[in-house]
N, C-alpha and C positions, 0 to 999 in steps of 0.2 A: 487816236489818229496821230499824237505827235510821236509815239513812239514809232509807229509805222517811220513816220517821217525818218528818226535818227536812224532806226535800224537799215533806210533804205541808201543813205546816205554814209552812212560807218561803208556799205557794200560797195559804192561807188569807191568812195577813199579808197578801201581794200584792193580793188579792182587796178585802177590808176596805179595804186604802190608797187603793181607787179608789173605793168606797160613803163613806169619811169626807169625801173631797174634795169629792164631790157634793155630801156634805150642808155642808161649809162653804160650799161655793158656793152653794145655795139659801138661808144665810141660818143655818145652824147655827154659829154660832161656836167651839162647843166643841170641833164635832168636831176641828179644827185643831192644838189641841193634844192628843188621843187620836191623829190620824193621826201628830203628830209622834213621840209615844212607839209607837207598832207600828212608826216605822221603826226606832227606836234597835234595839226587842226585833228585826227582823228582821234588822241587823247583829250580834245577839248570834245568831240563831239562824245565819246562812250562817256566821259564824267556827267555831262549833261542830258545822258541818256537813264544815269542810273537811277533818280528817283522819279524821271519817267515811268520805268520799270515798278518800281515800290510801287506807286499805283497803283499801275494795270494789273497787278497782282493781287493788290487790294479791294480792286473791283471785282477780285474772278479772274482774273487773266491765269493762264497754265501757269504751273511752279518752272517752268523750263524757261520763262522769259526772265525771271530772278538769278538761275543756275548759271545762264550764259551773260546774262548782263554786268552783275556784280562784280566777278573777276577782271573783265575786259579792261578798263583802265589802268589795272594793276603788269596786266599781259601785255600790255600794248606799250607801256613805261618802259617794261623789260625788254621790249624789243627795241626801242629805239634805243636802249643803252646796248643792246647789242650791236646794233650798227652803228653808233658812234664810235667804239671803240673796233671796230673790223672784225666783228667775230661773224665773220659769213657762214662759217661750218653750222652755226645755230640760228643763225639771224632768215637763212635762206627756208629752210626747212618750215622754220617757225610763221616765217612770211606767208608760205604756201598754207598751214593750217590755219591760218589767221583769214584766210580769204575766203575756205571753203566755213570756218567758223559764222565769221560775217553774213554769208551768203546764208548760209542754216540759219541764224537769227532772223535775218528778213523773211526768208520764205515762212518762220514762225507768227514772223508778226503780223504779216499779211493773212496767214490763215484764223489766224485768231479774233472772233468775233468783237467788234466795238460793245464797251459796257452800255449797256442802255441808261435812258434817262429819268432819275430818279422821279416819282411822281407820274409819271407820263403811262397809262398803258393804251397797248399800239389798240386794242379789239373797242375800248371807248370812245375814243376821239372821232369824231362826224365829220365827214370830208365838207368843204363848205362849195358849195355850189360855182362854177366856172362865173367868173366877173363880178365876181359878188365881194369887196371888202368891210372889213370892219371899221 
């Protein structure tokens, strides 16, 4: 679940990063430096995303949640040092795959079954009668 969480929330980042550019580009200044701090928070959130990842993988989760996770704060570093120093020729490009990236991840994570709970099987457990506690 908390992976779900990062990866839905890396998509939002992603998302925003491309509506603040627009707005610098038409003339908002501000936005420039808001989109600069969503990337820092979206390097803080893929580092804390990554042994989320280990996990889910460890429970079973696809090999595709490790492929695309572990890079990410390495890609995401490398973009903000592209837009720090104005390199838009790469920074633009990379922006756009970074968002359909993000987006694939969530949609993975979402599709991907929660591990179930060690001990627990679902066909044993007796439902217990409405109004009735322990």
């Amino acid at each position: 679940m908390l992976f779900r969480g990062t990866a839905t929330i890396e998509a939002v980042l992603a998302v925003a990063q491309s509506v603040l550019a627009g707005g610098f580009l038409s003339g908002y200044y501000i936005a420039l430096s808001v989109h600069m701090t969503v990337g820092f928070t979206m390097v803080a959130v893929a580092v804390a995303q990554v042994p989320v990842a280990v996990f889910l993988r460890r429970a079973g989760g696809p090999p595709g949640i490790l492929r695309e996770s572990l890079p990410l704060p390495l890609i995401l570093a490398a973009q903000g040092v592209l837009g720090i120093f104005h390199l838009l020729i790469l920074h633009i490009p990379l922006g756009v795959l970074m968002v359909i990236g993000a987006t694939r991840l969530t949609a993975l994570a979402w599709r991907t079954p929660l591990p179930g709970r060690a001990g627990v099987d679902a066909e044993s457990v007796e439902p217990e009668p409405a109004g009735v506690r322990s």
